[in-house]
C-alpha positions as CSV (number, residue, x, y, z in Angstrom):
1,X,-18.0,-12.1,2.8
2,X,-17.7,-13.2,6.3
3,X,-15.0,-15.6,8.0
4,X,-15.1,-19.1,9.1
5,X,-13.4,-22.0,9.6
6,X,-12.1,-24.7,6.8
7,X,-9.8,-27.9,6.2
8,X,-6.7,-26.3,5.0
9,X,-5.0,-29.0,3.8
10,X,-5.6,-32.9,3.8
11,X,-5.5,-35.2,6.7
12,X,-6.0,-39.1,7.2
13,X,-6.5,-41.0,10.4
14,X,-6.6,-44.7,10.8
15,X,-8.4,-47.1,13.3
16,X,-9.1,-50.6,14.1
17,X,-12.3,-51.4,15.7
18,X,-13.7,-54.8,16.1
19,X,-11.4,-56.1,13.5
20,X,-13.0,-53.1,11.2
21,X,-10.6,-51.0,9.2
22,X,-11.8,-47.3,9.6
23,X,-9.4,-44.6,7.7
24,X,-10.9,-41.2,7.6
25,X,-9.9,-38.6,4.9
26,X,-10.7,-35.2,4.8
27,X,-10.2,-31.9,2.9
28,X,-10.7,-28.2,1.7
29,X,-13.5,-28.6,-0.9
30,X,-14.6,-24.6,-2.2
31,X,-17.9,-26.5,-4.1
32,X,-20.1,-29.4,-4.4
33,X,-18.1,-30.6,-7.5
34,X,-14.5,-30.5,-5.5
35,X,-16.1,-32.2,-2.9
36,X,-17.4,-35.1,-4.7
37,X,-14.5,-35.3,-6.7
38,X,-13.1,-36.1,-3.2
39,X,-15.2,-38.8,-2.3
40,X,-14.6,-40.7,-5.7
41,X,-11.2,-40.4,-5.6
42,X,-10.8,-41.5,-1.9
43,X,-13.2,-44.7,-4.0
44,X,-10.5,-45.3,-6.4
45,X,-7.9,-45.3,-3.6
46,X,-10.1,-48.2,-2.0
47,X,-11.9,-50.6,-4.0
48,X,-11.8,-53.2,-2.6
49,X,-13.6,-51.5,1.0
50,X,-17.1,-52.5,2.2
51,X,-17.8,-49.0,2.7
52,X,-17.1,-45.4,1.7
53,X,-19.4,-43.2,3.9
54,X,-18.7,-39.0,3.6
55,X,-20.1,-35.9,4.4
56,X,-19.4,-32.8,3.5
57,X,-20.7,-28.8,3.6
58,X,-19.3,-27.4,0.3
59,X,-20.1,-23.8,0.7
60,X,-19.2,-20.9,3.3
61,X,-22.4,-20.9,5.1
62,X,-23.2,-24.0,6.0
63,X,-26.1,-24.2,3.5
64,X,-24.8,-26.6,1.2
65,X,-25.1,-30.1,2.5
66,X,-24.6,-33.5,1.5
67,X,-24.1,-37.4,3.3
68,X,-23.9,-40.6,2.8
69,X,-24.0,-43.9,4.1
70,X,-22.9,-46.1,1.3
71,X,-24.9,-49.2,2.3
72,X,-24.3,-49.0,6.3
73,X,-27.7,-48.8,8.2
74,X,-29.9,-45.6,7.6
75,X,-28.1,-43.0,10.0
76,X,-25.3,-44.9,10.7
77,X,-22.3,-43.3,8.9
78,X,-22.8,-40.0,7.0
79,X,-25.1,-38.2,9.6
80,X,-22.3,-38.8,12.1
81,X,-19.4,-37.9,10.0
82,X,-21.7,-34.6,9.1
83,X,-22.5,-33.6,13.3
84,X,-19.0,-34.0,13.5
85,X,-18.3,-31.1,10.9
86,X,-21.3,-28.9,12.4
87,X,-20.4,-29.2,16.2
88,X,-16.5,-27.8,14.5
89,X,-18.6,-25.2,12.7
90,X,-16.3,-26.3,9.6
91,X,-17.0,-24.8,6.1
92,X,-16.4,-26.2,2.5
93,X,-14.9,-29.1,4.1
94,X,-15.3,-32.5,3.1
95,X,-14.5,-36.2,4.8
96,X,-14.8,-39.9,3.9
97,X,-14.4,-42.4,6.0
98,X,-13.6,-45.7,4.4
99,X,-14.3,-49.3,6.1
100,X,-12.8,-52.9,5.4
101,X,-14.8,-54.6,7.5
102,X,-13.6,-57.1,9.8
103,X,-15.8,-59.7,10.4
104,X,-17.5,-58.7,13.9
105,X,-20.7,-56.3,13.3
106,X,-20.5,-53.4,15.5
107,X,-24.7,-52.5,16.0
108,X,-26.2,-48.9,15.1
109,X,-24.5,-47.2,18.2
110,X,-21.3,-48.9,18.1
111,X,-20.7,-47.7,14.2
112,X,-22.3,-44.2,14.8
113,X,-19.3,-44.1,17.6
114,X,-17.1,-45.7,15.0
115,X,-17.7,-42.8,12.4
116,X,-17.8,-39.8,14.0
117,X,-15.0,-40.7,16.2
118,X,-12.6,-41.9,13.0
119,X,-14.1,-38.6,11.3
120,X,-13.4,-36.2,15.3
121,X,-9.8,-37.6,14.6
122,X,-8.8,-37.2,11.5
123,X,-10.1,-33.2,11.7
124,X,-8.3,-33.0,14.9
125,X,-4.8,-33.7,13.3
126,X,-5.9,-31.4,10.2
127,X,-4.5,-27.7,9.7
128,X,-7.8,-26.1,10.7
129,X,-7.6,-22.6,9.4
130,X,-10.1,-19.4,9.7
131,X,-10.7,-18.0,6.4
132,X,-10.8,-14.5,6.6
133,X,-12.0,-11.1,4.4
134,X,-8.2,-9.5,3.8
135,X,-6.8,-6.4,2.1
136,X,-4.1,-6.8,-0.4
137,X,-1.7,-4.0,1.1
138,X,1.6,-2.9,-1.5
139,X,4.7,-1.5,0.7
140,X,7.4,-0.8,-1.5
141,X,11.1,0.7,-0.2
142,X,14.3,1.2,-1.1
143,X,17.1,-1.8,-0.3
144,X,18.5,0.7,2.5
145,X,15.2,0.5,4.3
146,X,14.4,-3.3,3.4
147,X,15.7,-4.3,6.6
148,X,13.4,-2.5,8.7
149,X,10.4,-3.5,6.8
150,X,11.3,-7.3,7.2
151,X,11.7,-6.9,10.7
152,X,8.2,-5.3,11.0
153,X,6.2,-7.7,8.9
154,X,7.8,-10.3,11.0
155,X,6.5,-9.2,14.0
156,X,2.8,-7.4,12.7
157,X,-0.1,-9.0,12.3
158,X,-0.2,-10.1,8.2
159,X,1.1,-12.6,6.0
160,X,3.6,-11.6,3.3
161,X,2.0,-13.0,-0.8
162,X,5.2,-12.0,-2.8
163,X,8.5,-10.0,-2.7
164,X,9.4,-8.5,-5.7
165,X,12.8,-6.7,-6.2
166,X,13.6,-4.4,-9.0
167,X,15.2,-0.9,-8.5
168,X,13.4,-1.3,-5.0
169,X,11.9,-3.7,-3.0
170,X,7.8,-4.2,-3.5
171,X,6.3,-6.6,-1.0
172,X,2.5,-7.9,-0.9
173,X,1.1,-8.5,2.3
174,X,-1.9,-10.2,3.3
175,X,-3.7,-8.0,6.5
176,X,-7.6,-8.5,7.7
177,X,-9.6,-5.8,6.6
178,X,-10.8,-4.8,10.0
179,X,-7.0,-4.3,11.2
180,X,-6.1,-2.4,7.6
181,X,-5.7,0.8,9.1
182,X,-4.2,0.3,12.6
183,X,-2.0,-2.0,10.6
184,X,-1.3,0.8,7.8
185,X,-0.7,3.3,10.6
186,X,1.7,1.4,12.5
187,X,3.7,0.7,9.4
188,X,4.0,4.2,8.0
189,X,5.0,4.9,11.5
190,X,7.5,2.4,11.9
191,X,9.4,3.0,8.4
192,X,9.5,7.1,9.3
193,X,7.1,7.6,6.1
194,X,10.0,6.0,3.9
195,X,7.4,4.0,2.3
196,X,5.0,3.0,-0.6
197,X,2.0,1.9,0.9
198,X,-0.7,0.9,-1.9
199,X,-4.1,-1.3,-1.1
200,X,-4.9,-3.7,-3.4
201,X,-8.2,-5.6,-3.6
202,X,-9.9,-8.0,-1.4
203,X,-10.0,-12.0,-1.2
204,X,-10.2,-14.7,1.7
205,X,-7.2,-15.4,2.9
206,X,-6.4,-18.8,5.6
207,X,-5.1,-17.8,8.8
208,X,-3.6,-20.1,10.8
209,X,-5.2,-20.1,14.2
210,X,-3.7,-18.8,17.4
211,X,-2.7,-21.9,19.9
């Protein structure tokens, strides 16, 4: 498994062009059935709309593609909508962008503009996260020492999954495999060796990308 980047949650941006309603949806869509589960539901939410155009890549390697433009001219609509999630490099990521139409036609160029700019926008406002190959890591401590390991985790870089707190203290933590052992080091360090330190397996976890 390698990393890249995905929608991590949804996002909607709205525009008026021309009198034309654009509202562009996207989302974090792990197959070609999430994906176009998407698309019809973002349908259901608009039916009365001249247009539903989407795009999406629904796998992690940018293999897996599929566009649409729902009645607008050939190459109008979904091919924009899908350079706009190449030129991101986004994976298993899906958008639809809806139009009312307004009254005033907009030619080829101005609604390949009006797509993959109402598609650019709605991804820029979206919580872009890389997906990355992690190590479950187990460090469990005594209440005395709790303290210490909060502090840590707070300021290392991981994600804490679950605390769980029985006779001790047992906390999950999410760490990226290639940073496992400095990481595992550090801690066993920090806590004087008054730790548990278990791994656990691997999975891809969504890290929130450095500003």
């Amino acid at each position: 498994m390698k990393s890249y980047l995905s929608v991590y949650s949804a996002a909607t941006y709205e525009k008026v062009i021309e009198r034309s309603r654009f509202i562009a949806n996207c989302v974090h869509a792990e197959s070609e059935e999430e994906a176009r589960a998407f698309v019809e539901k973002i349908r259901a939410e608009h039916p009365l709309a001249t247009h539903n155009c989407f795009a999406f890549v629904a796998d992690d390697a940018g293999n897996l593609l599929r566009f649409s433009d729902d009645g607008e001219p050939q190459g109008t609509a979904g091919m924009p909508i899908l350079e706009v999630l190449r030129g991101k490099k986004l994976m298993q990521t899906a958008v639809v962008v809806t139009r009312y139409f307004g009254g005033i036609k907009l030619g080829a160029g101005g609604l390949v503009r009006a797509y993959s700019s109402a598609a650019a926008e709605a991804l820029a406002g979206a919580d872009i996260r890389e997906y990355r190959l992690c190590r479950e890591l187990r460090a469990e401590v005594g209440y005395d020492a709790y303290d210490a390991l909060r502090k840590f985790l707070d300021r290392a870089p991981c994600f804490v999954r679950d605390t769980e707190y029985t006779g001790s203290v047992a906390v999950k933590i999410a760490v990226a495999e290639e940073e496992k052992g400095a990481f595992s080091a550090s801690l066993i360090d920090n806590m004087a060796g008054k730790v548990l330190l278990q791994e656990g397996g691997t999975f891809l976890f969504p890290f929130p990308q450095q500003k």
